[in-house]
C-alpha positions as CSV (number, residue, x, y, z in Angstrom):
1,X,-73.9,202.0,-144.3
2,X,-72.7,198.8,-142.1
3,X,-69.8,197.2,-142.7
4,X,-68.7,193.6,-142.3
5,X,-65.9,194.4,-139.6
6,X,-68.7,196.8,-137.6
7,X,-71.6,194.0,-137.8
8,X,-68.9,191.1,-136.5
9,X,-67.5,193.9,-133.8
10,X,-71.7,194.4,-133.0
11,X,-73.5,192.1,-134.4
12,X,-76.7,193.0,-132.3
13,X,-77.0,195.9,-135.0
14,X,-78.6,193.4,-137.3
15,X,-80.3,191.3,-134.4
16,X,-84.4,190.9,-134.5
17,X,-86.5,189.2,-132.5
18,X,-90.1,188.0,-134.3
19,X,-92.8,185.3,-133.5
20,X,-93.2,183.1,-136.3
21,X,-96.5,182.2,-138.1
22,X,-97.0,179.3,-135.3
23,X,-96.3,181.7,-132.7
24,X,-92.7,180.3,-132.8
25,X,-90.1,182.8,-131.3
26,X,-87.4,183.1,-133.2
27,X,-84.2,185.8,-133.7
28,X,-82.4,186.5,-137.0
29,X,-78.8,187.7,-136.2
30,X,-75.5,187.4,-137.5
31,X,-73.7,183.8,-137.5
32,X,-71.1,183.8,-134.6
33,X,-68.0,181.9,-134.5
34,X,-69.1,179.9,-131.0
35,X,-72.3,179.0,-134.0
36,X,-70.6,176.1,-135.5
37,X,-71.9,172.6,-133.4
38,X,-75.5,174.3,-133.5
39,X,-74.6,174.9,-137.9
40,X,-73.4,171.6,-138.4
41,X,-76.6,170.2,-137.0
42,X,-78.2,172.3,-139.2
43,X,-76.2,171.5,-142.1
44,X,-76.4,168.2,-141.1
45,X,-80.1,167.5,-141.0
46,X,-81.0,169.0,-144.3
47,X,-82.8,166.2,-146.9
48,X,-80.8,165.5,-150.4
49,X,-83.5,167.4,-151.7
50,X,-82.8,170.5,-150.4
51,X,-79.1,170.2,-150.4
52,X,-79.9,170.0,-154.6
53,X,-81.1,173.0,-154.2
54,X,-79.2,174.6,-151.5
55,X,-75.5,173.8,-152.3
56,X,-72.8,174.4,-149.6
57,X,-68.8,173.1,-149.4
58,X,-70.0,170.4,-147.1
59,X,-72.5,169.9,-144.5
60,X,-70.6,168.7,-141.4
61,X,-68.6,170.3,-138.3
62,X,-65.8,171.2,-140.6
63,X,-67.8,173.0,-143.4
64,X,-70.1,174.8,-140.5
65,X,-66.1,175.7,-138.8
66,X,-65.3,177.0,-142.1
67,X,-68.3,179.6,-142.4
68,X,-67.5,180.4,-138.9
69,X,-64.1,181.1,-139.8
70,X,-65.4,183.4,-142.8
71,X,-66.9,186.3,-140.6
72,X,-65.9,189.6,-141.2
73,X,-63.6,188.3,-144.0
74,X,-64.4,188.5,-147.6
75,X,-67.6,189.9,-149.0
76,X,-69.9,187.6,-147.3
77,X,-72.8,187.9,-144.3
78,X,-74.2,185.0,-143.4
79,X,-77.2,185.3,-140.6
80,X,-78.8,182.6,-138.6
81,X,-82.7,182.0,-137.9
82,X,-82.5,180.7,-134.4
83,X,-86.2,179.2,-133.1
84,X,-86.8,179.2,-129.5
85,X,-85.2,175.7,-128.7
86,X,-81.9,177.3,-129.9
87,X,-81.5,175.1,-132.8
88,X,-80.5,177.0,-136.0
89,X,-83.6,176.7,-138.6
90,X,-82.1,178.7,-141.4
91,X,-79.2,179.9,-142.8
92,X,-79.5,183.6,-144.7
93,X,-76.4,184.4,-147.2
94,X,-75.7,187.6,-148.5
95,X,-72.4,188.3,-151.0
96,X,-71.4,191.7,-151.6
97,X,-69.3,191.0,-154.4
98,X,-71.0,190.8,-158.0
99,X,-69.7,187.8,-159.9
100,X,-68.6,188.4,-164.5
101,X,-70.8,185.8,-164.5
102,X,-74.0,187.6,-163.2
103,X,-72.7,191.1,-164.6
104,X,-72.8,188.8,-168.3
105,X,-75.9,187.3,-167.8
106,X,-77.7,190.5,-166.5
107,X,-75.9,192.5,-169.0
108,X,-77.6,190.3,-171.6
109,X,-81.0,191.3,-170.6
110,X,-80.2,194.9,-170.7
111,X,-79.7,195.5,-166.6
112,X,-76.3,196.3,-165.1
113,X,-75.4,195.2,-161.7
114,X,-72.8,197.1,-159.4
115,X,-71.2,196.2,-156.1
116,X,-72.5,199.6,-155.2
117,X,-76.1,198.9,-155.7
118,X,-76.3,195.1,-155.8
119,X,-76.3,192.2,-153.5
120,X,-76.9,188.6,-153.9
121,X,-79.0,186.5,-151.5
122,X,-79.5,182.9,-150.9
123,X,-81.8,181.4,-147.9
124,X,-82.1,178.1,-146.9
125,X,-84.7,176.8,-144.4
126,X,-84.3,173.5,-142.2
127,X,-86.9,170.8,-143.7
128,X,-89.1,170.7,-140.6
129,X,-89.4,174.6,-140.9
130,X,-90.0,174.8,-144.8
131,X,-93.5,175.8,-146.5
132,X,-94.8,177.0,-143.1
133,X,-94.4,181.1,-143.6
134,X,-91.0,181.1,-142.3
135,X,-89.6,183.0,-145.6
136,X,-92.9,185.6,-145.7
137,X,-91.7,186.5,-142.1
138,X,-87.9,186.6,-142.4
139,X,-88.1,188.7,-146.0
140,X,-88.9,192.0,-144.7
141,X,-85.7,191.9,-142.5
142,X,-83.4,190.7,-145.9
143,X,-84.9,194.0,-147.1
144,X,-83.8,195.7,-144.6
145,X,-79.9,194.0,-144.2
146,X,-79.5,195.1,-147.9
147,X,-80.2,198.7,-147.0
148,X,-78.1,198.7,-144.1
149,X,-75.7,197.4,-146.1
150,X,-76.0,200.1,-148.3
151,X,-77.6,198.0,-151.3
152,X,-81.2,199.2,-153.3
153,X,-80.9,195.8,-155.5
154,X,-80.9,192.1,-154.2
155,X,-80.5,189.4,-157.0
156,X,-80.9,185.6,-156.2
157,X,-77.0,183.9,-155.4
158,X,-76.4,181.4,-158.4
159,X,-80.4,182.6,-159.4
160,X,-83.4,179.4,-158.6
161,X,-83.6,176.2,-160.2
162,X,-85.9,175.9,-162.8
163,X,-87.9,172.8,-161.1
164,X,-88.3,174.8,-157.8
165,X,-91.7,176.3,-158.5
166,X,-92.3,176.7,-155.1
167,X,-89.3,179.1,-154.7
168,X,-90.3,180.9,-157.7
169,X,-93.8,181.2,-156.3
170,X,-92.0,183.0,-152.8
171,X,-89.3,185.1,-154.7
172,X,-92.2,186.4,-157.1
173,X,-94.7,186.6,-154.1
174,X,-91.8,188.5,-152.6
175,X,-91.7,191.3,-155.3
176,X,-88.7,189.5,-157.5
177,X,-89.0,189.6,-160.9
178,X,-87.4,186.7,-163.7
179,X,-84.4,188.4,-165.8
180,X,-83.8,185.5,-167.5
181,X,-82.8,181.6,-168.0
182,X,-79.3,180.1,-167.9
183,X,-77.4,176.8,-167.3
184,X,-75.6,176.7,-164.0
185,X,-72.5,175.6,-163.7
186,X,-73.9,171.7,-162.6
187,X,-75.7,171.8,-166.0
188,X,-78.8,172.4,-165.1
189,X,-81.6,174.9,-165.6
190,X,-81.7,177.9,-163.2
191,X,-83.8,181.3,-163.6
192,X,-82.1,184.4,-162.6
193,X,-84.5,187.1,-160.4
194,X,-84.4,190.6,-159.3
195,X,-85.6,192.7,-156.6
196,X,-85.6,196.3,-157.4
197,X,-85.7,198.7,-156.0
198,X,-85.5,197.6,-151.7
């Protein structure tokens, strides 16, 4: 099982190289601290719309400084998908910490979660690179980062918005099943999902 410290210390141990559906090349590796100009840009760039549905601090130099700041500290792994032009394309979140929050809501619908077996997930795709087979290409290797990190479970981070049917379609598509609805803490609708076992 990697750890946080051993990933920042190596991070080509969760480095992979793959050729998009457009015969893109792209890597998915662990975010860097020299990462933040080519983050910010990313963070930058995204529409309103996904920011509603992708939430972050901020989405400047400072917030993209911040996350840089955050590697190897706390329960957070945050890789990068980095297309051939070296511009950052995504952003892939995992948390190993298991908020009362989820354990309550899960617990509700008769599952338990455990920093043991669970991790949460969140993935956020530039615009240009959204609905074009990024996700169905990058999934396989989020299965594989939650094994190596020891996990068999992955739940969705702060579960999918209710009005995103497109991500429900992926995260169903994706072998994710819907646990249940709740009201997230903006006040809106939001679907928790599960992938069991990875």
């Amino acid at each position: 099982m990697l750890t946080l410290a051993q990933i920042a210390a190596e991070p080509e141990l969760l480095t992979w190289r793959l050729r998009l559906g457009d015969g893109t090349a792209a890597a998915l590796r662990p975010l860097e601290h020299g990462d933040a100009r080519g983050l910010a840009a990313f963070l930058g760039g995204l529409s309103a719309e996904t920011r509603r549905l992708s939430t972050y601090d901020g989405y400047d130099l400072a917030a993209a400084r911040e996350l840089c700041a955050a590697i190897a500290r706390y329960d957070k792994l945050r890789l990068v998908l980095e297309v051939d032009s070296g511009a950052v394309a995504g952003l892939v979140e995992f948390s190993l910490a298991i908020m009362p929050d989820d354990m309550a809501r899960y617990g509700a619908a008769g599952i338990r979660l455990g920093e043991r077996t669970d991790v949460r997930f969140g993935i956020t795709l530039a615009d240009a690179w959204q609905g074009r087979g990024v996700g169905t290409a990058v999934f396989p290797l989020v299965e594989e980062v939650a094994r190596r990190l020891g996990r068999s479970r992955i739940i969705l981070w702060g579960g999918v918005l209710a009005d995103n049917p497109r991500a429900l379609r992926f995260y169903e598509k994706n072998g994710f099943r819907r646990v249940g609805a709740f009201t997230d803490s903006g006040g809106r609708a939001s679907i928790d999902m599960i992938r069991e076992p990875v």
